[in-house]
N, C-alpha and C positions, 0 to 999 in steps of 0.2 A: 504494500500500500504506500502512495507517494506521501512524506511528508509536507511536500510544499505545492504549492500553484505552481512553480513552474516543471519541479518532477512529473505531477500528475498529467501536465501537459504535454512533456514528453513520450510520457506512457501512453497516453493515448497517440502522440501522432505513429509511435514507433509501431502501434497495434496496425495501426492504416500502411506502413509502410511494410510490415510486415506482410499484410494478405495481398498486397500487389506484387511485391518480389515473389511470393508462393505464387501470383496468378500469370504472370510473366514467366518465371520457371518453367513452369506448366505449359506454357504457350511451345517452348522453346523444345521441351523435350516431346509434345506432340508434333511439331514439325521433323524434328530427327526419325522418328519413328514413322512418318509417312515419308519417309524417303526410305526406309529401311522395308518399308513394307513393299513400295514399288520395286525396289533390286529384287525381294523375294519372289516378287508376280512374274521378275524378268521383262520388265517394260523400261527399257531404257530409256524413252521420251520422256515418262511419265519420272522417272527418277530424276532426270535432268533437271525438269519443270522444279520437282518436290524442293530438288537441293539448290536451286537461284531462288526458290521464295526463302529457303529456312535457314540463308546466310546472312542477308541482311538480318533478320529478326536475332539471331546470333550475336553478330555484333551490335545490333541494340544493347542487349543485355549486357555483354561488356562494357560499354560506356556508360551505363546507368548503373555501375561495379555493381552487378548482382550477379554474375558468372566472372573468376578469371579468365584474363585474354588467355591462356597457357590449355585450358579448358576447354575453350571457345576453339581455338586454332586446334586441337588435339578431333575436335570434332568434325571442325570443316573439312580437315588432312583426311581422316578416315573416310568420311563420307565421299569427298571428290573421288578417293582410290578405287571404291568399290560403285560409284555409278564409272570410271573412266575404264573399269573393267571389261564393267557389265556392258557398254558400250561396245567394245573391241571385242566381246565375243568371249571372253576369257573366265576363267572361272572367278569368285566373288574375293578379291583381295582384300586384305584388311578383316576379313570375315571370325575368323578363328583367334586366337590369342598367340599373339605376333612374339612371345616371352618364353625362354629358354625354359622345358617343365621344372629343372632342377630349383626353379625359385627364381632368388634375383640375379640380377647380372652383374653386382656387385659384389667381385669374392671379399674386399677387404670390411664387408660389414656394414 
């Protein structure tokens, strides 16, 4: 519970700020996922389409710091790989988990 006027008034904007970063989140990773869902149909137009609407929205989110850019770029890299595959005929790059099984890649810890 806020002590003062102007905590409580924090509290509340941070509540507002909260469920639009949740609704924006939301926004962002339904975009990924229809683009992830066109690769799966095998409609490479359609994937194409999915993944120029779901980049801009992408970097929305990072300039409104509610995704890091390191995140954002992790996703748009993946995403271009597997529609520029799926494009060329090739099977779904990026697909599988791209990490050596034995764990990490870092022996020194």
């Amino acid at each position: 519970m806020a002590n003062t006027k102007s905590a409580e008034k924090a509290a509340h904007q941070a509540e507002k700020h909260r469920a639009r970063n949740i609704a924006l989140r939301s926004r962002m990773r339904t975009a990924v996922r229809h683009v992830n869902d066109a690769i799966a149909k095998g409609d490479a137009q359609e994937a194409r389409q999915r993944y120029e609407a779901a980049v801009p929205l992408i970097d929305t989110l990072v300039n409104k710091h509610i995704v890091h850019r390191n995140k954002a770029d992790r996703h748009k890299s993946r995403l271009a790989a597997r529609v520029k595959s799926l494009a060329s005929g090739g099977k779904s790059a990026a697909g599988g988990n791209p990490a050596p099984a034995g764990g990490s890649s870092n022996p020194g810890g």
